[in-house]
LUMZANU-196679 format. One record per residue (C-alpha): residue number from 1; residue in one letter; x, y, z. Coordinates in steps of 0.5 Angstrom, whole numbers, always signed. Example, Ala and Ser with C-alpha at 12.3 -4.5 7.8 and 13.67 -1.06 7.14 Angstrom:
<recs>
REC:1:A:+25:-9:+16
REC:2:S:+27:-2:+14
</recs>
This chain:
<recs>
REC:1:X:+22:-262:+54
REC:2:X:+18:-262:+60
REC:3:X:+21:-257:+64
REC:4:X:+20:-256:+73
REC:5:X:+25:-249:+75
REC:6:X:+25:-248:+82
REC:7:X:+27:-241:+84
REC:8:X:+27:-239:+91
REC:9:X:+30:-232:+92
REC:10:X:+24:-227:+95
REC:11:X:+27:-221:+92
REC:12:X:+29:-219:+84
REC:13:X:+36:-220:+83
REC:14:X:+40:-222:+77
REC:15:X:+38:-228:+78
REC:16:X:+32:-228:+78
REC:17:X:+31:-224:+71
REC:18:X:+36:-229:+68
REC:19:X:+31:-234:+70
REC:20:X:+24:-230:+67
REC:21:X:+30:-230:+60
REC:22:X:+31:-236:+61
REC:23:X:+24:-239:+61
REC:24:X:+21:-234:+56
REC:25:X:+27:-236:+51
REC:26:X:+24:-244:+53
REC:27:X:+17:-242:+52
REC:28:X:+18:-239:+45
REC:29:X:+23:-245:+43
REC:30:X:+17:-250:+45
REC:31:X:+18:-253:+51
REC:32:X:+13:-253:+57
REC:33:X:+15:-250:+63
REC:34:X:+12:-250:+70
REC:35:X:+16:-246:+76
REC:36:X:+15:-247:+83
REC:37:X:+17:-241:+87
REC:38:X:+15:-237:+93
REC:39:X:+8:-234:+93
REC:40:X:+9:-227:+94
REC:41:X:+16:-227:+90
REC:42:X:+17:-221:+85
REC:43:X:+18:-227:+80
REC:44:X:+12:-230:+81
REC:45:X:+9:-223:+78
REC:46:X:+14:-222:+73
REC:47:X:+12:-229:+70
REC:48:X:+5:-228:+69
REC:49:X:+6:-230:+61
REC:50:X:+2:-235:+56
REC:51:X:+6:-242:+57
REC:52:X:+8:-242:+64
REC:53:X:+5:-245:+71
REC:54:X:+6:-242:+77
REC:55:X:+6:-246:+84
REC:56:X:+9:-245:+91
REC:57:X:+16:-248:+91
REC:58:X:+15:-252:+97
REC:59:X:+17:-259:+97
REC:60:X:+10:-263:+97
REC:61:X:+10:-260:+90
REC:62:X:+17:-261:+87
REC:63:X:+14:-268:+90
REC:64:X:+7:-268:+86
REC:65:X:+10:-265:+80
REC:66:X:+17:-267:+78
REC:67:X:+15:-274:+76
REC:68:X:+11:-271:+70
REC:69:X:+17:-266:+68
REC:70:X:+23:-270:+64
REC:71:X:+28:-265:+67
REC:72:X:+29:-260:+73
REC:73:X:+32:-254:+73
REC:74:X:+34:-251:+81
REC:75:X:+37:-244:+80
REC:76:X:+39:-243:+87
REC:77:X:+41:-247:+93
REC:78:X:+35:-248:+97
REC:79:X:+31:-250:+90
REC:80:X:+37:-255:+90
REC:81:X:+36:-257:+96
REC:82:X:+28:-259:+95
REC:83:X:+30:-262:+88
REC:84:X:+35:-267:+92
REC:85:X:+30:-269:+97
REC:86:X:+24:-270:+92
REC:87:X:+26:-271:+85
REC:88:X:+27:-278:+82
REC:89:X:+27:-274:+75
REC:90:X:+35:-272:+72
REC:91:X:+36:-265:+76
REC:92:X:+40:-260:+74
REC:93:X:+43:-255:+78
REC:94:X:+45:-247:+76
REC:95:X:+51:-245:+80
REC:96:X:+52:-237:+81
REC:97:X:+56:-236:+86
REC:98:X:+63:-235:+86
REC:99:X:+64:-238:+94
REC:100:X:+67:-245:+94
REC:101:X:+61:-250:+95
REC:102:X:+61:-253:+102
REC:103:X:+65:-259:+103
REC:104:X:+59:-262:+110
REC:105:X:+57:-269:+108
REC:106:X:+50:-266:+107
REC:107:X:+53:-262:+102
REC:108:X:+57:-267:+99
REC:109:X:+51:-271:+99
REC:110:X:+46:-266:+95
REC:111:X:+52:-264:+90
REC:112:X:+52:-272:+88
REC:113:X:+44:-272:+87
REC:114:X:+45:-267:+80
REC:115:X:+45:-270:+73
REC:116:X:+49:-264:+71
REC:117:X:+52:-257:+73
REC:118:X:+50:-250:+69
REC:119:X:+56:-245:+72
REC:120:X:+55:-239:+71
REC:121:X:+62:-238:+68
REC:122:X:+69:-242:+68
REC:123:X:+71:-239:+75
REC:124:X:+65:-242:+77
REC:125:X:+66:-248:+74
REC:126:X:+73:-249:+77
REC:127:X:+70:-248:+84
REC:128:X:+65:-254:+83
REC:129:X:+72:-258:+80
REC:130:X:+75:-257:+87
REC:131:X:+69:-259:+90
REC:132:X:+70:-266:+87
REC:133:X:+64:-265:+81
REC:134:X:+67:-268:+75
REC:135:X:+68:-264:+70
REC:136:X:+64:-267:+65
REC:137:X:+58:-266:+69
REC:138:X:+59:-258:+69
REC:139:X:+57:-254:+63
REC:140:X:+59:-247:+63
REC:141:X:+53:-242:+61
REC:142:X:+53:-236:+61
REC:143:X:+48:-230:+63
REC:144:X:+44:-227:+58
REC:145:X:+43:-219:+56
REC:146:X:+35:-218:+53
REC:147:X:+35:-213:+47
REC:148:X:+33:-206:+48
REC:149:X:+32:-200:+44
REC:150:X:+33:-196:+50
REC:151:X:+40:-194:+50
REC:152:X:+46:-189:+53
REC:153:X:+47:-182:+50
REC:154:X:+54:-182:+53
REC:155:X:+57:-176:+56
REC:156:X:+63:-175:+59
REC:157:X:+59:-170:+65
REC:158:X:+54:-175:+66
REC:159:X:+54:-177:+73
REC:160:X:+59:-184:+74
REC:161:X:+53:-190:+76
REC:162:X:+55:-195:+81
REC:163:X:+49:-202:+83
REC:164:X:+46:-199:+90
REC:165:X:+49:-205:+95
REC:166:X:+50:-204:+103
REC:167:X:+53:-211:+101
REC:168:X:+60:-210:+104
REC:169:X:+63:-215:+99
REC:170:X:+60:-211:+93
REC:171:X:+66:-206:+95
REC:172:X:+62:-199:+96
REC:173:X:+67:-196:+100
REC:174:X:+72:-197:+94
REC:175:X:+67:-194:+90
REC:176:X:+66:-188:+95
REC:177:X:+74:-187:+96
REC:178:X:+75:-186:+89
REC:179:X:+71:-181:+87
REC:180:X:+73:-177:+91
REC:181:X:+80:-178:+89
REC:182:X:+78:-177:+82
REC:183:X:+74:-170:+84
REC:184:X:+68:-173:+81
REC:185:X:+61:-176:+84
REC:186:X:+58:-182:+83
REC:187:X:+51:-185:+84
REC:188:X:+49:-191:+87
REC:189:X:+43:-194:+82
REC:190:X:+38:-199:+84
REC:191:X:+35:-199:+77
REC:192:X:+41:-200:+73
REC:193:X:+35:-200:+66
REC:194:X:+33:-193:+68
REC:195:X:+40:-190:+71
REC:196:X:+44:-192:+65
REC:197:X:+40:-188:+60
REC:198:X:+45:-182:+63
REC:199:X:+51:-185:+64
REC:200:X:+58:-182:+63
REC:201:X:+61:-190:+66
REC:202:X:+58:-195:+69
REC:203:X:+64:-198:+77
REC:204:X:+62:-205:+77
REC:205:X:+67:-206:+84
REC:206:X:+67:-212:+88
REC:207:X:+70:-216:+92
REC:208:X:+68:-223:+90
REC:209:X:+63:-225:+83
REC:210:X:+60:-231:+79
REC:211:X:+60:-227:+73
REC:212:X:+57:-220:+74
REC:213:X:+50:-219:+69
REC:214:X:+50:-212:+71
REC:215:X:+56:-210:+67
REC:216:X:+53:-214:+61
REC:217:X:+47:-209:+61
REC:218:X:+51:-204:+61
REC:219:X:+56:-205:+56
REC:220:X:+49:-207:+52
REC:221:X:+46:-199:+53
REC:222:X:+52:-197:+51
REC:223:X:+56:-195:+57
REC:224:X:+64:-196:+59
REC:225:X:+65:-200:+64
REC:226:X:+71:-201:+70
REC:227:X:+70:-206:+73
REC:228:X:+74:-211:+79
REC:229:X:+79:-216:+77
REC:230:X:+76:-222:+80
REC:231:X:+72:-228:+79
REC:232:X:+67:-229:+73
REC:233:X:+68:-221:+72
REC:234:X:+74:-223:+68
REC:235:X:+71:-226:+62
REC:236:X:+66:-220:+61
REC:237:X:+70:-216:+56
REC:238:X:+77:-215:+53
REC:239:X:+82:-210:+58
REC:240:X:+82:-204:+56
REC:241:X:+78:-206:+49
REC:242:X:+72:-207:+51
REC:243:X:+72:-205:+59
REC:244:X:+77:-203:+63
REC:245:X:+80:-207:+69
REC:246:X:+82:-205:+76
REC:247:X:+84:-208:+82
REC:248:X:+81:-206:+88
REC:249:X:+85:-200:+90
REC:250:X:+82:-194:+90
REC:251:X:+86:-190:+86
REC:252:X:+87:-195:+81
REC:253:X:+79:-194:+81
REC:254:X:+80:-186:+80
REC:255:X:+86:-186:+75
REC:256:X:+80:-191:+70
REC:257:X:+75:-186:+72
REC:258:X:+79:-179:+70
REC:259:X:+81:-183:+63
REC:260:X:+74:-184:+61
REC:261:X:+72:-177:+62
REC:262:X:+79:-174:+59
REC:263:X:+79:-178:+53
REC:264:X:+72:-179:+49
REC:265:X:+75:-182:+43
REC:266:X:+76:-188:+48
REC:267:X:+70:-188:+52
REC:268:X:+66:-190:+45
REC:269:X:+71:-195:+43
REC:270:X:+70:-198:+49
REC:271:X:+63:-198:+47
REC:272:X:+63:-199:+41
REC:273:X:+66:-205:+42
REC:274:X:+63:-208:+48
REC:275:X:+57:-208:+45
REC:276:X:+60:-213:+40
REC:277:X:+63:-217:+46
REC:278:X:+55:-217:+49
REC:279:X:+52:-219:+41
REC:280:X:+58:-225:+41
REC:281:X:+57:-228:+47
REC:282:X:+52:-225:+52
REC:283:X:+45:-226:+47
REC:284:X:+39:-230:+50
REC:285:X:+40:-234:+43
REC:286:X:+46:-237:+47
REC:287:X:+44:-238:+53
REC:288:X:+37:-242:+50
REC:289:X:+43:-246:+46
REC:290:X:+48:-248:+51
REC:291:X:+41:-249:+57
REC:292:X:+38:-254:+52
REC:293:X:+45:-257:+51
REC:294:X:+46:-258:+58
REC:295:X:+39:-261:+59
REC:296:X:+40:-265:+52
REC:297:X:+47:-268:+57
REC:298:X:+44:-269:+63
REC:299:X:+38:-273:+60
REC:300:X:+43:-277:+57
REC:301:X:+43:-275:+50
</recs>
């Protein structure tokens, strides 16, 4: 297939590494792929690889370039927008966030332009269908974790990580709180790949979430995650098998903390089997399926 993405983001967020996995995975299955995205975005630099070209994301070039692609693929909502206005090629729009979508004519109107919906979890999907998107047009598809051979040697006196936000709905605060009613620190990453390679736990606490990528890099390298019940969270792992869940109340938090640390035997069962979790469900070979599946539908196959 012939394949136009369109990135937007200026910063190099999770989206923004599932859309370089995404188009490595296409490009090594064979298909040609161009992205259109901000000149001096990190991804335009991460992407410099054989297969792919680059261009600026503007709407001139979604014009000039869509007619030759069989399929777009808009990653986040300024791409939709441009794909909506420009595009008469089938578009396919990826749906990240766990915020209901906007219900505004202009909304309505560029939600009815995509031939399909590529929600990031079923909780995503569930809000595209209270927006009035039929269910056959969604296909839920999941974030993927890339091999590594760095991992986790885990000890229970490794410092607690957490993702470095001031966002106020990333639940900071809670984090915060709860250390200090376990008695224990906690370090507030912002590079999860290295931090993670000394980690007794990773908190992945929040207040809203499509899916929660940063928790499947962790289970992957090898360290337990408490994480937040709400949204796409709840489909990462099994409670109390693969992870721990927690409300967002602040002892809770602490009381899954002491546990991890007072009991190894179930802090590496945790890890053990969310590894297993991540191998079954959360490979790049499973997002490079259920993409293609996606594109096979919206083309009409």
């Amino acid at each position: 297939m012939r394949l136009l993405h369109i990135d937007t983001g200026r910063e190099m967020r999770g989206g923004q590494k599932q859309v370089l996995l995404l188009l490595k995975a296409l490009v090594g299955a064979g298909h040609d792929c161009a992205l259109l995205t901000p000149r001096e975005s990190p991804l335009r630099r991460e992407i410099a690889f054989s297969g792919v070209a680059v261009h600026d994301a503007t709407l001139f070039n979604v014009c000039k370039l869509a007619g030759a692609a069989d399929l777009v693929h808009a990653h986040d909502a300024k791409g939709h927008t441009l794909a909506a206005l420009a595009a008469r090629t089938p578009v396919v729009v990826s749906r990240r966030v766990a915020f209901p979508v906007g219900r505004s004519l202009a909304s309505r109107w560029k939600y009815s332009r995509a031939a399909r919906f590529a929600a990031v979890s079923r909780f995503v999907a569930e809000e595209l269908y209270r927006a009035g998107i039929a269910k056959k047009k969604v296909d839920v598809v999941y974030d993927a974790v890339e091999e590594t051979t760095v991992e986790n040697r885990w000890s229970a006196r490794a410092p607690a990580i957490a993702l470095a936000s001031r966002d106020p709905m990333k639940g900071r605060d809670l984090v915060e709180l709860a250390a200090k009613r376990a008695n224990t620190g906690v370090f507030f990453s912002e590079d999860l790949s290295r931090d993670l390679q000394n980690a007794s736990m990773f908190l992945y606490i929040t207040r809203s979430e499509g899916l929660g990528s940063a928790a499947l890099l962790a289970m992957r390298m090898g360290v337990p995650v408490v994480a937040s019940r709400v949204g796409g969270l709840t489909e990462i792992f099994e409670d109390g098998v693969s992870g721990i869940y927690v409300e967002n109340d602040s002892e809770q938090i602490a009381a899954a903390m002491r546990k991890l640390t007072a009991e190894p035997e179930f802090a590496c069962r945790l890890i053990r089997e969310g590894r297993k979790r991540v191998a079954a469900r959360f490979t790049i070979e499973h997002l490079l399926a259920a993409t293609v599946n996606c594109y096979t539908r919206a083309l009409g196959g």
